[in-house]
Structures are given as structure tokens and as C-alpha cells.
N, C-alpha and C positions, 0 to 999 in steps of 0.2 A: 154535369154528369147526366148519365143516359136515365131519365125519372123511372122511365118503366124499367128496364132491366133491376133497376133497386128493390120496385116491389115485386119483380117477379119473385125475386130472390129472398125475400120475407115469407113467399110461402111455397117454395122450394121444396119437394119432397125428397125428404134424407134420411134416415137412418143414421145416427152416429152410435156406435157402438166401442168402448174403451175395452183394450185387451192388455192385458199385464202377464208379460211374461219372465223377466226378473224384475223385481224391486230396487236391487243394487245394479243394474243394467247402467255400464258408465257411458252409452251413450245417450242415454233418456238423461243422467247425469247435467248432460251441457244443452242438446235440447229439449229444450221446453215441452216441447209438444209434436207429435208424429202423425201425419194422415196419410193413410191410404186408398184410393180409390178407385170406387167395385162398384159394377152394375149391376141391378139388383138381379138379372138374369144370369149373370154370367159364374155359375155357381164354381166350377174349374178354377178360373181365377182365383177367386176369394178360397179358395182351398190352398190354390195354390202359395198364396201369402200368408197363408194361417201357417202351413207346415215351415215357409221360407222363415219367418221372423221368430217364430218358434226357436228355429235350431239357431237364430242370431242372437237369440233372449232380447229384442226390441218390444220395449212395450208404443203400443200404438192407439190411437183411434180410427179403427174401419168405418169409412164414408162409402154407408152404399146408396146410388141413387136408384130413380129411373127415368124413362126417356123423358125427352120435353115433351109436355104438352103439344098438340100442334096448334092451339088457337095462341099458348105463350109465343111459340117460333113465328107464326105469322106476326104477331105484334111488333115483335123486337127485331123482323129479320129480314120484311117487308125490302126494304130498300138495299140489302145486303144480301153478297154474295155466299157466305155462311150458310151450312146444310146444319140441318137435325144435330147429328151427331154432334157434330164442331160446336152447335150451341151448349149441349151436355155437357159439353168438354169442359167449353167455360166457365160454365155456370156452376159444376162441381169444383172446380177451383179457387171461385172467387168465393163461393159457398166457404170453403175451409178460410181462407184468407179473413173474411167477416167474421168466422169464430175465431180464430187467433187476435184480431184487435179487440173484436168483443169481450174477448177476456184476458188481455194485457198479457197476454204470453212475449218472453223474452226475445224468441224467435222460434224458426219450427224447419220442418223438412217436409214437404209435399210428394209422393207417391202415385206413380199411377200402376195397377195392378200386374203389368209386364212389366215389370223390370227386375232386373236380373243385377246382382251386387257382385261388386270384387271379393275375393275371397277371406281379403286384410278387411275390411270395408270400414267394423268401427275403427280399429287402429288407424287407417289411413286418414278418414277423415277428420278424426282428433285432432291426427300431426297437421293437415290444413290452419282446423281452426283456430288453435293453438299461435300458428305462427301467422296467424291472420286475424287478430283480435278484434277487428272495422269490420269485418264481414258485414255488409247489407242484401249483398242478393249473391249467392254463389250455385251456377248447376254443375251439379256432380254428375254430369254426363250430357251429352251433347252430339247434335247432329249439325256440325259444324261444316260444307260444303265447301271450302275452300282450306281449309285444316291441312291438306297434305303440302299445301304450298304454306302456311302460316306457323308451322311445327318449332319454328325456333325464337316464336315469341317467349316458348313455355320458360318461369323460372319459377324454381322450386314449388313445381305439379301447377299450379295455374297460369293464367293467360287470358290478356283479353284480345277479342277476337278485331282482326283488319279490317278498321270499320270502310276504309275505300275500297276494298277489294269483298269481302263479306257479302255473298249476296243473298245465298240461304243457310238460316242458323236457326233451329229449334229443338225440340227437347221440354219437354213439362213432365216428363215420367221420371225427374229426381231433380228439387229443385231446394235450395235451404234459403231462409228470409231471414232478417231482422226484424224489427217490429218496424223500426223505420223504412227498411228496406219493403215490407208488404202492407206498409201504407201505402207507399208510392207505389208499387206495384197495381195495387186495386183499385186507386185514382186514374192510371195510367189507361189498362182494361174496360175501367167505368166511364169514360170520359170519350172511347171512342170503342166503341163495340165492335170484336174481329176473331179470329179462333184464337183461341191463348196459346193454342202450342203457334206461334207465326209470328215469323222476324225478330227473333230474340234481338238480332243487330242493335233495332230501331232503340231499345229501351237502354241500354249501356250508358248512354251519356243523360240521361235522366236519374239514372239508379247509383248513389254514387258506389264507390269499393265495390265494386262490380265485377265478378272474374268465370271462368271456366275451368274447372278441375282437368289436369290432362299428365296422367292416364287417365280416362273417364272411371270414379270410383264405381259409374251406376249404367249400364247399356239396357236397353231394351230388345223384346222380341219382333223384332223387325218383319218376322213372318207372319206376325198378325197383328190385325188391330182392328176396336172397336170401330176405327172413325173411314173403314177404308183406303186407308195409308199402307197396306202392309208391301214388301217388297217380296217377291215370290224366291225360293229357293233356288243359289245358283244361276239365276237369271242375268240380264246384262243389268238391272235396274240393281238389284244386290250388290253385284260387281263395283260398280259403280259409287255406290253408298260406301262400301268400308274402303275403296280405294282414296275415295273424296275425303272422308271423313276422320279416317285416322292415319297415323303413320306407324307402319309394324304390329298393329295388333296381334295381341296372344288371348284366343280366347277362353285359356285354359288357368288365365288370370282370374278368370270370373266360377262363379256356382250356375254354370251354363246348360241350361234343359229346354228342350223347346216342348212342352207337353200338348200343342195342337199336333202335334206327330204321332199322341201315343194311345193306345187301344184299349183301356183296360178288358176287354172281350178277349184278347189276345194272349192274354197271363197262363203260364203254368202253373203249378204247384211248385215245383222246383224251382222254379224262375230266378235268376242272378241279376243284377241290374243291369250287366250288358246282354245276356240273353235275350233278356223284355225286349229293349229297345233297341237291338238288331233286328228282330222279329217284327217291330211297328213298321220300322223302315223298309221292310221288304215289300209291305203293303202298298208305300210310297212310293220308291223309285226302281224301277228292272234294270236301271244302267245301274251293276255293281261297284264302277268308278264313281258315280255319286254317291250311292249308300253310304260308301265308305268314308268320302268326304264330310257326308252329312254328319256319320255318328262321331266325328271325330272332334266334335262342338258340344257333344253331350260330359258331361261330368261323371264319371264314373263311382267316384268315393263319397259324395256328399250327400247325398238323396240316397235314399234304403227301400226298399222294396215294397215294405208297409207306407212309408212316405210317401209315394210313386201311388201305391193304392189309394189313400188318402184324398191325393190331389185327383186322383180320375174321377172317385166316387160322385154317384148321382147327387147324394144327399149334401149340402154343407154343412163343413163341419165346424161353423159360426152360425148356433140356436144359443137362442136365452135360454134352453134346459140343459145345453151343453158345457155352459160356464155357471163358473161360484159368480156370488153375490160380488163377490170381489175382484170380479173381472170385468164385471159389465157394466155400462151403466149407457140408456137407451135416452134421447132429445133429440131433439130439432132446432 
């Protein structure tokens, strides 16, 4: 195993923060344990997940970091191709991964703060685990790059992906473990240092009962990201990604908001949640043939106006003076 990534990662600076949003919440029920993970700058975000798992009644623990070090990134990255970012990426994951063994949790769901859920999301993924009681490593969504030609592996919502043909497969913004399953996983990551969301392919015949959710219960905001990966709007590189990557998406499947789109400066009083965010997009695009295409990925019914507020506000609305004793609880 890589010596130094282990102790970089002993003194890791996190933030774990436990949020309890139902107690009888039947999917905290089957997993054990929920992470989400938020830069410590990226206050939107973390708002953003506050309001989404809120309205899911998922209770969680918020992982906020912040950037690497640059004298850790020189250390551990010296000989590697790996930027800044892509080492965060990691290194917040494998971070969650060492609390889930560290404390024998049964298994867990890893979160990255863009991601956007089906609208069934705990129902659907019950009926998964339910009828997949081996589950050791399953992602609920995926950027599968050969998917449009591999669609009729899928039986009953998962699939493992055509490891001869498979040439780009990632996804870490919705991933569920075992315990055995994110052992091997952290053994896997620790043993040969690389960005963690990369080649999921590669890990399949190591990790056994191994699969892919498809419909994807969990998509991300592909128009943005932390690490410089985002795919720009309507672009060929977008095009291209949901052509690759799915067959027939409906994205009104999903609780679909793209909130780097939206202005709160921009608000009425009056304001409707389509009013708002036809009005952000105007900002955005002058061809009204895109506007239109654009808004038509936004969710109309699920998000509320005050939600929408919520998620824009400067302030987060994750402070230790904003939760009971009984929501929180703060470590490293």
C-alpha cells in the first residue's frame, strides 16, 4: 500500500457532520450509513443537499473538506499524472471508506454533492437490494461510454458492463459498498494511487457481485464540476455523453435542477418556479430554441420557491447553531 497516502489521510482535514432527517427513514433502515461530499467552499452545493435530502427524509453524514495541501499533492503525486483536484477527489472518498470500516458499518452509499436522484429513488433502490442480497459494490449511476451498444446486458435494472469492449466507465457521485466490498475497494485505490472516479471497468473482476443500476437511479450535473470535467451545454461533448452513455433517457425521471443556471439577484416577489428560472435562462442563452430546450430538464413540481431561495443563499444553511444537539455531531 502507498505509506504516504495512509498518513496523509490520518490528518486529512474534514468536517463530518451527522444530519437526521427522519428517524424511521426506510432507507437509513437497510443502509447503514450515508456520505455526502461538499467542499468546504462550495456553500450552494452543500445547500443544495441540505434542501434535496431534506424533502427525501435521508438522514446522512455531510463530509466537508478542503483543497489538498500543495506540499501533500507534491508528495503523493510527484510521479503522477493526477491534478489538485482529482487528488480531493480521492482522498474524500477513501477518507469516507476508512470511517465505514473504522466503524464496521454494514455497508454505506457514498455521495458526491451533484447528484441529482430518480424521483422513486428509495423505492427503486430497495427493489435493487432486496433482489440482490450479495451486493458488494453496486453504482447507482454511471458514466458508462459504450452503454448505447451494451443496453441489452441489463436484467432486472442492473448490468455489468463489456469488460472487452468498455473503455470509459466512471461515476463516484452515487456509489453503494459492502463492507467487504469497500475493503477491497480501499485496498484497490491504496495500493496504486489514480483519480477515483477512473476506470471503474478495471475494478469489476476484483470486486466480486459487482453490477451497475440501469435506469441510472442517481445522474449527476454534468455542467459542472469541481474537478474540471464539466460538459458545457448543448455542446457536441454533451451530445455525445448522453448519446454514449444511455439509451432513451427521460430526464423528467429524475428531481432535475441545474442551480449553476440560477440567479437568485434575479427573483421577484411574485416569482413561480417557472417564472424564476425562465428568467435565469434568459441570462444564459439568446437562441430561444435553446432556452427552451434547456428549461425543459428543469423540474417544475419538486423544488419550491423558498427551496430554490435556500439553495442560492450566500449563507449555509449547515451551522452547528442551525441544528439540534440531535442532528449534529462534529469529528475527524
Amino acid at each position: 500500500m502507498n505509506l504516504d497516502l495512509l498518513n496523509s489521510l490520518k490528518t486529512y482535514n474534514v468536517k463530518n457532520i451527522s444530519i437526521i432527517n427522519d428517524p424511521k427513514s426506510r432507507l437509513n433502515a437497510i443502509v447503514k450509513q450515508i456520505y455526502v461530499i461538499n467542499m468546504n467552499e462550495d456553500i450552494r452545493k452543500r445547500n443544495y443537499i441540505y434542501v434535496l435530502f431534506k424533502k427525501y427524509k435521508i438522514n446522512y453524514n455531510l463530509i466537508i473538506v478542503n483543497k489538498v495541501d500543495k506540499e501533500v499533492f507534491t508528495k503523493l503525486c510527484k510521479n503522477s499524472p493526477i491534478s489538485e483536484s482529482e487528488l480531493g477527489c480521492t482522498m474524500s472518498h477513501m477518507w469516507c471508506l476508512i470511517h465505514m470500516l473504522k466503524n464496521e458499518f454494514e455497508n454505506t452509499i457514498i455521495f458526491e454533492d451533484d447528484v441529482i436522484l430518480s424521483k422513486n429513488f428509495i423505492d427503486e433502490f430497495l427493489t435493487v437490494y432486496q433482489s440482490n442480497p450479495k451486493l458488494d459494490f453496486l453504482m447507482l449511476g454511471a458514466h458508462d461510454y459504450y452503454f448505447s451498444n451494451n443496453f441489452k446486458h441489463v436484467k432486472n435494472t442492473i448490468y455489468r458492463p463489456d469488460f472487452d469492449k468498455t473503455k470509459r466507465l466512471f461515476g463516484a457521485h452515487a456509489n453503494f459498498y459492502s463492507y467487504n466490498g469497500a475493503k477491497r475497494m480501499f485496498h484497490i485505490r491504496a495500493t496504486n494511487l489514480s483519480f477515483f472516479d477512473n476506470e471503474y471497468n478495471l475494478l469489476f473482476d476484483t470486486i466480486p457481485n459487482s453490477y451497475i443500476c440501469y435506469p441510472n437511479l442517481a445522474i449527476s450535473n454534468m455542467s459542472e464540476s469541481g474537478i474540471n470535467h464539466e460538459k458545457t451545454f448543448l455542446s457536441k461533448n454533451e451530445f455525445d455523453y448522453y448519446a454514449e452513455c444511455f439509451k432513451d433517457i427521460n430526464l423528467f425521471n429524475y428531481n432535475f435542477i441545474q442551480t449553476n443556471l440560477l440567479d437568485i439577484s434575479l427573483a421577484k416577489k411574485e416569482d413561480e418556479v417557472d417564472s424564476f428560472i425562465e428568467r435565469c435562462l434568459f441570462k444564459y442563452f439568446t437562441d430561444y430554441d435553446k432556452l427552451e430546450l434547456v428549461k425543459k430538464r428543469f423540474v417544475m413540481d419538486f423544488f419550491t420557491m423558498d427551496d430554490i431561495k435556500n439553495i442560492l443563499s450566500h449563507n449555509s444553511l449547515i451551522t452547528p447553531n442551525s441544528l439540534s444537539k440531535k442532528c449534529i455531531g462534529e469529528n475527524s
